[in-house]
C-alpha positions as CSV (number, residue, x, y, z in Angstrom):
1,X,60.3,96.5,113.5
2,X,60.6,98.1,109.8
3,X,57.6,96.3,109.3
4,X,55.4,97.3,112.3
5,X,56.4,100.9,111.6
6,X,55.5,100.8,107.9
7,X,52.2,99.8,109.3
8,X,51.7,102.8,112.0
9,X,52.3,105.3,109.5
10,X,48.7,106.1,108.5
11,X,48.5,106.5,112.4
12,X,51.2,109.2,112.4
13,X,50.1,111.1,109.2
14,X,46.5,111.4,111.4
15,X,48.0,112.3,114.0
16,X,50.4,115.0,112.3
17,X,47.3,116.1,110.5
18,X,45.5,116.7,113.2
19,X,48.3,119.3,114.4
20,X,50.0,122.7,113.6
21,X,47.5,123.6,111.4
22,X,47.6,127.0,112.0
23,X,51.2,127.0,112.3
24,X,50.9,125.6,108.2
25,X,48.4,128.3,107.8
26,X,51.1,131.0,108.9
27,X,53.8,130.0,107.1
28,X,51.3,129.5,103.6
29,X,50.8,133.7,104.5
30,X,54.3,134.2,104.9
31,X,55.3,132.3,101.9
32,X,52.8,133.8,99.9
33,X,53.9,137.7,100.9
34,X,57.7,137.0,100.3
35,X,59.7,137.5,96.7
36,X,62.0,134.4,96.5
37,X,65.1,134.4,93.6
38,X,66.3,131.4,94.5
39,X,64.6,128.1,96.4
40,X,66.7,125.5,97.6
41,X,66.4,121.8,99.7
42,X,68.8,121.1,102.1
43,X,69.1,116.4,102.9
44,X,70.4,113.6,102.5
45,X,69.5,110.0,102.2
46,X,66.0,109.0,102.4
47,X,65.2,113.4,103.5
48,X,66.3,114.2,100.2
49,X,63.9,111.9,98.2
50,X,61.2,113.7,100.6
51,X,62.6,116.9,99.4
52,X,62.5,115.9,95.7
53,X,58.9,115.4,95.8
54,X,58.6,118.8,97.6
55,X,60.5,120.6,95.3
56,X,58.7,118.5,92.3
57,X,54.9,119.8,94.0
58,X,56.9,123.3,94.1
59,X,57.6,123.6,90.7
60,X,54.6,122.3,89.0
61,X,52.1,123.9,91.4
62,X,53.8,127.3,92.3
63,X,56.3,127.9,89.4
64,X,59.3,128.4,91.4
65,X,62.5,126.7,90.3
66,X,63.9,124.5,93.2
67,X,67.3,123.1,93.2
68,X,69.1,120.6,95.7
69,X,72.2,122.1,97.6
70,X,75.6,120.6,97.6
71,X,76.2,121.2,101.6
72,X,79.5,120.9,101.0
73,X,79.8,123.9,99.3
74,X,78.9,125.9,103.0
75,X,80.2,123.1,105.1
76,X,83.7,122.0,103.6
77,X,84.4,124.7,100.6
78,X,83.1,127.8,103.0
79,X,82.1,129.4,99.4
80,X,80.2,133.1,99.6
81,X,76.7,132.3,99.1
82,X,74.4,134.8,98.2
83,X,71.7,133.9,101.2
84,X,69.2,137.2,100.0
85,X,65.7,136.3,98.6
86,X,66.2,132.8,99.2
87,X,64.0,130.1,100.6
88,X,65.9,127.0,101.9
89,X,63.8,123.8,103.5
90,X,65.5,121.0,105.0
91,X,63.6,117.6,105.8
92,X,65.2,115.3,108.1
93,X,64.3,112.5,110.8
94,X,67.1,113.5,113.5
95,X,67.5,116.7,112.7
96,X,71.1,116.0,113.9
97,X,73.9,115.8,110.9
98,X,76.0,118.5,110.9
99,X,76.1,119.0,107.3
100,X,71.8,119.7,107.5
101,X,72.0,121.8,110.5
102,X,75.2,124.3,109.3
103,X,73.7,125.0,105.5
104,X,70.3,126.2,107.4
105,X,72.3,128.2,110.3
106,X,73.8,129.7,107.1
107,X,71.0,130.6,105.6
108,X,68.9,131.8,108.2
109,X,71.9,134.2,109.6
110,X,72.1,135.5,106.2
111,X,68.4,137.0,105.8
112,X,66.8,133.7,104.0
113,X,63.5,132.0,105.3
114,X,64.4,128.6,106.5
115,X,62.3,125.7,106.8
116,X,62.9,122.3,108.5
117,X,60.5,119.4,108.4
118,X,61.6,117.8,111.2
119,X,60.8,114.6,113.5
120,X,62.9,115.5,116.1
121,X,61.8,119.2,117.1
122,X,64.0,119.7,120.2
123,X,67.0,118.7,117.9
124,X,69.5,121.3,116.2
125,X,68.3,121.9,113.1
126,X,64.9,122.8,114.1
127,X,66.4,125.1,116.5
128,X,68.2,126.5,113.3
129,X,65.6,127.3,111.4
130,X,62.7,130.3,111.6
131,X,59.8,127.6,111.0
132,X,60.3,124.0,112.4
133,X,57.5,121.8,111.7
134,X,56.9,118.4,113.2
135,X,56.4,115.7,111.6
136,X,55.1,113.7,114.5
137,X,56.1,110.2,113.4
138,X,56.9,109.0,116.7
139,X,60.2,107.5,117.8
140,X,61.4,105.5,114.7
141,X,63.5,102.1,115.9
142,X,64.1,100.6,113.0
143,X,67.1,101.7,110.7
144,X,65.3,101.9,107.6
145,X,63.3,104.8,107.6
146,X,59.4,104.5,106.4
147,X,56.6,106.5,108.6
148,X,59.4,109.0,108.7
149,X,59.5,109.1,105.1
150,X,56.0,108.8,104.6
151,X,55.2,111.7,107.4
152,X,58.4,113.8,105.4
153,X,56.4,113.5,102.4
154,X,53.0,114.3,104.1
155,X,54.6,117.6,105.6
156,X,55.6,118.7,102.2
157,X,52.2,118.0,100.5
158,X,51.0,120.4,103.7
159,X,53.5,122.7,103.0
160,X,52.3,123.4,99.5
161,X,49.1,123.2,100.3
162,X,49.4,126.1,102.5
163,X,51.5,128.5,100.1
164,X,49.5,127.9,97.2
165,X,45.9,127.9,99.4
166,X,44.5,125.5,97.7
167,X,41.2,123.7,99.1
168,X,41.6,120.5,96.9
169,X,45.1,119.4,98.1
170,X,44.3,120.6,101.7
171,X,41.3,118.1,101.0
172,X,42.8,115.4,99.9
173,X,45.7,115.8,102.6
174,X,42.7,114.8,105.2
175,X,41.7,111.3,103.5
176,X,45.5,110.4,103.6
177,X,45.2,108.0,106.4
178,X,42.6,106.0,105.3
179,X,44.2,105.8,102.1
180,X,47.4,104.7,103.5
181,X,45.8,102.1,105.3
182,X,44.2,100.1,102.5
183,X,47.7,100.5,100.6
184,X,48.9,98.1,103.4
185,X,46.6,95.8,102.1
186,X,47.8,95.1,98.3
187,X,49.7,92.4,97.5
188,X,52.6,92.8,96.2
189,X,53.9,88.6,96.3
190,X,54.9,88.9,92.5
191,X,57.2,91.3,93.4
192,X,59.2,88.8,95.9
193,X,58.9,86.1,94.0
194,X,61.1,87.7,91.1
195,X,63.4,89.9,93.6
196,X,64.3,86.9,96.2
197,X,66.9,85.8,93.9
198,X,67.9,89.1,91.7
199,X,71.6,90.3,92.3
200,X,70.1,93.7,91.1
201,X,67.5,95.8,89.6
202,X,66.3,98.8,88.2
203,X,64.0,101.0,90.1
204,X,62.4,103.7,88.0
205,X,60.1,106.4,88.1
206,X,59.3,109.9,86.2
207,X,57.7,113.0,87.5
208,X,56.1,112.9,90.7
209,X,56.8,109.4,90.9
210,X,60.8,109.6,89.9
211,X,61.3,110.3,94.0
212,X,59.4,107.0,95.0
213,X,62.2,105.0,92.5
214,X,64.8,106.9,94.4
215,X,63.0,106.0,97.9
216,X,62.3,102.3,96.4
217,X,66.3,101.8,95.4
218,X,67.8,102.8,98.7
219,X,65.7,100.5,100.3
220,X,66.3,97.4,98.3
221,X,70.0,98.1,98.6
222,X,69.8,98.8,102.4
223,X,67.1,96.1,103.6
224,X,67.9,93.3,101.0
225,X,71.9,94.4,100.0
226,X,69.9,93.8,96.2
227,X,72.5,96.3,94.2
228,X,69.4,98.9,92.8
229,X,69.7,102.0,90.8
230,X,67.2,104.6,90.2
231,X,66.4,106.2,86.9
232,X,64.2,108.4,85.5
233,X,62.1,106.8,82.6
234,X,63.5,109.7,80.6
235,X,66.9,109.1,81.2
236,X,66.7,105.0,80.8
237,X,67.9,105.1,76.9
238,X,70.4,107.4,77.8
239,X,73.2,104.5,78.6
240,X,71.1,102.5,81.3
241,X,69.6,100.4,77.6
242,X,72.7,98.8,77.7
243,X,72.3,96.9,81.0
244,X,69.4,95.4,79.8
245,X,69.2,91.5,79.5
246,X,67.0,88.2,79.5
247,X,65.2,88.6,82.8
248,X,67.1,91.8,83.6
249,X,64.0,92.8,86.9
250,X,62.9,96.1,86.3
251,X,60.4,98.2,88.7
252,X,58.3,100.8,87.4
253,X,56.3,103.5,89.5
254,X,53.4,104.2,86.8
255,X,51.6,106.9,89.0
256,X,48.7,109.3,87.7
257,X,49.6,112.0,86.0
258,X,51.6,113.5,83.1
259,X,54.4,111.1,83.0
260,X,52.3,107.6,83.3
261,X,51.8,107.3,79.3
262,X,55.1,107.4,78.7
263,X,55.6,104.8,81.7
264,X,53.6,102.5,80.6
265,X,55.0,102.5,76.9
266,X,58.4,102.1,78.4
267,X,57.4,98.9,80.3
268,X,56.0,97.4,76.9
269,X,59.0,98.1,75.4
270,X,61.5,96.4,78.4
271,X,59.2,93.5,77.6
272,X,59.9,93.4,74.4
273,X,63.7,93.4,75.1
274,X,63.6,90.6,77.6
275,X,63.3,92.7,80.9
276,X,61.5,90.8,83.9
277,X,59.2,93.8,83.9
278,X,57.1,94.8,87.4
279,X,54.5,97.6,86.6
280,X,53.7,98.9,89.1
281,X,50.2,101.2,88.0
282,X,46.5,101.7,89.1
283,X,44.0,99.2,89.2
284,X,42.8,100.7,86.0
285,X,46.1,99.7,84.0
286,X,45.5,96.2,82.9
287,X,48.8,95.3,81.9
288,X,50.0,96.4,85.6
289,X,52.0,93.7,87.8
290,X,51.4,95.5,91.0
291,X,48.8,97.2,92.0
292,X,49.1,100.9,93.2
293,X,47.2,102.3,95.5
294,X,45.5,106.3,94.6
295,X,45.2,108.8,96.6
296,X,42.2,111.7,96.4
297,X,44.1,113.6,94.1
298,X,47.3,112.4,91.9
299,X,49.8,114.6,93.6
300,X,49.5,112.9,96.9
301,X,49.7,109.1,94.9
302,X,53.5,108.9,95.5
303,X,52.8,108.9,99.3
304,X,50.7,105.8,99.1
305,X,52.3,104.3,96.8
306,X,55.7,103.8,99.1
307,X,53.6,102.6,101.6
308,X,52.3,99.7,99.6
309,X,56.4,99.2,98.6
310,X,57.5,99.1,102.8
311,X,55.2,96.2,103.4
312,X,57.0,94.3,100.2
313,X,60.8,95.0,101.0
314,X,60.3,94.0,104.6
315,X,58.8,90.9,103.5
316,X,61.1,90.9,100.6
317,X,64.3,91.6,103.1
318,X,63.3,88.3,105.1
319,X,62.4,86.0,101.8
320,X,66.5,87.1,101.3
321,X,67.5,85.8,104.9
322,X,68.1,89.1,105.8
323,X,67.1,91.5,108.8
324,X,66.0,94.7,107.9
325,X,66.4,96.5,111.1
326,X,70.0,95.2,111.5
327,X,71.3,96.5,107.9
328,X,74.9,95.7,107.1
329,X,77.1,98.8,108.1
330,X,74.5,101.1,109.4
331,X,73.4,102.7,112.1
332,X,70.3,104.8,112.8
333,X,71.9,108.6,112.7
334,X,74.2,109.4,110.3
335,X,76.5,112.4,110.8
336,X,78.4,113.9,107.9
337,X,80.3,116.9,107.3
């Protein structure tokens, strides 16, 4: 099932795409015309790696600092936030966790403009919020989410496109699904044939492509209980050095962009430390591993590139003797407070 709905999602971005455009439009006007002092995103799980890449297209293209919320400062401590000039977004499958819906009520009662990406757009937290916008992935089975993800990411590329009005993003936005459907086709059959046996791995990323490592761990550790941490190829000398072994597997996201040099340059140097290094880079990188798949502009690379990782870890999940749409411990809605 994770599988077959991994493949469906260029199916699902078409057919978000070919919706609520004017609705986008709207809110792009809205966004445009409003003073914000503060922007914040408002998830958890694999929502809040979509809203990392959101509020990472945020700052670079629009300039506004976005931070992540700690709901339980509104849900558990009750504590006096100052809701005025604020913009809060919240991207979620269900729509259904109390701890998403309440910081959004919140907000919206308090004067901010609220935003929820949602699949579900009968549920309560797009009744919470002043815009709810679909994301039109379809009923998603399997407990691992992927179109889901994939269409969270899509709605935030729209999103952006909209605010900033910009003709080359809301361009590339339209050539998504055929793009996502050749990055089904890559093979990524190195990348089993070092993971089947790991016990763990580092997943890491930088920039736009820091919230694919963060997508990329959760899976490994929820499809193929492979113990996974995410790290910014920043952060990696920081303490995470010290991990590093013979054959210690490392995966690195090398999109386009800013932060691919320095990607790149950290991968030779695992190497030279003994890490079981998978580069994961363009076709034009010749020292890649794994081939990435582009998108028509580098911003919208990150979406194509998790689809290209889906069709490994289920493949991956099953070279492990694993399921992965019955994970260990987990169910397909998760409620917290």
């Amino acid at each position: 099932m994770m599988l077959k709905e991994a493949l469906s999602a260029a199916d699902c971005v078409a057919t978000q795409l070919a919706h609520d455009g004017e609705q986008y439009a709207e809110l792009g006007r809205k966004l445009r015309s409003t003073s914000f002092s503060t922007a914040l995103t408002i998830a958890r799980g694999s929502s809040d790696h979509a809203c990392a890449y959101a509020a990472y297209l945020i700052m670079a293209r629009l300039g506004r600092v976005v931070a992540s919320l700690p709901m339980s400062l509104v849900t558990l401590n009750k504590s006096p936030l100052i809701t005025r000039d604020t913009l809060a977004i919240s991207i979620s499958q269900s729509g259904q966790s109390p701890d998403v819906v309440e910081p959004i009520r919140y907000f919206r009662d308090g004067g901010a403009t609220t935003i929820a990406l949602v699949n579900d757009i009968d549920s309560p937290l797009a009744q919470a919020a002043e815009y709810a916008m679909p994301l039109r992935a379809g009923k998603e089975q399997s407990v691992a989410a992927t179109k889901s993800f994939i269409t969270s990411l899509v709605a935030s590329a729209r999103l952006v496109a909209a605010w900033q009005n910009d003709p080359e993003l809301l361009a590339g936005l339209e050539a998504l699904p055929e793009s996502l459907r050749a990055a089904t086709t890559e093979d990524w059959t190195p990348a089993i044939d070092v993971l089947a046996p790991a016990r763990n791995i580092m997943v890491v990323g930088r920039g736009i492509s820091f919230p694919v490592a963060l997508e990329a761990s959760l899976k490994f550790k929820e499809t193929s209980a492979l113990q996974a941490e995410a790290f910014s190829g920043a952060e990696i000398k920081h303490g995470p050095m010290a991990l590093i072994e013979e054959g210690y597997p490392l995966v690195i996201f090398a999109t386009r962009g800013p932060t691919q040099a320095s990607l790149l340059a950290l991968a030779t140097e695992m190497r030279g430390r003994g890490a079981r290094v998978l580069l994961a880079a363009p076709a034009d990188v010749a020292e890649r591993d794994l081939t990435l798949p582009i998108a028509a502009t580098p911003d919208l690379d990150p979406i194509v590139a998790i689809q290209a990782f889906y069709v490994m870890a289920a493949k991956l999940s099953a070279a492990r003797g694993m399921d992965p749409d019955q994970p260990r411990h987990l169910s397909k809605v998760t409620k917290t407070n």
